[in-house]
C-alpha positions, 0 to 999 in steps of 0.5 A: 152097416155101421147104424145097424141094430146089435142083436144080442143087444139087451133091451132097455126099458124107456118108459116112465110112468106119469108123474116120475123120471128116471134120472141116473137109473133110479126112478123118481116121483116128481113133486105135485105142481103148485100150479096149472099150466094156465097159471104158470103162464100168467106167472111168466107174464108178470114174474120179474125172473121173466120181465126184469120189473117188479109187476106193481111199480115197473121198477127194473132189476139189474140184468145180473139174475144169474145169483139172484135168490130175492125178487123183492122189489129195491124201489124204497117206494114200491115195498112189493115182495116176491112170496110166489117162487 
């Protein structure tokens, strides 16, 4: 008896067109993706924010990647800077 549906409910709209979200009633367009879902793919593959090394020398970043903003490589040898995220 408790689960069942209010009549006099009004009805609430739940559909958001492609490409948009509705966040705290407004309705949003969403940015146009960089990438296609194969890329991102290949991205969580090599990326350090994914692996935790840097994809040319293997180096590993410190495990605290919570504050991270940079994913430059810290290997003085290796030089590889992150232009992708």
């Amino acid at each position: 008896m408790d689960f069942r549906e209010d009549p006099n409910a009004k009805a609430v709209e739940v559909w958001e067109p492609e490409g948009a979200t509705y966040y705290n009633g407004e309705l949003i367009l969403q940015p146009r993706q960089r990438w296609t879902p194969e890329q991102q793919l290949e991205l969580i593959d090599w990326h350090p924010m994914f692996s935790g090394k840097c994809p040319l020398c293997r180096y590993e970043f410190d495990r605290d990647w919570s504050a991270r903003v940079h994913w430059d490589c810290q290997n003085p040898e290796c030089g590889w800077m992150d232009d992708t995220v």
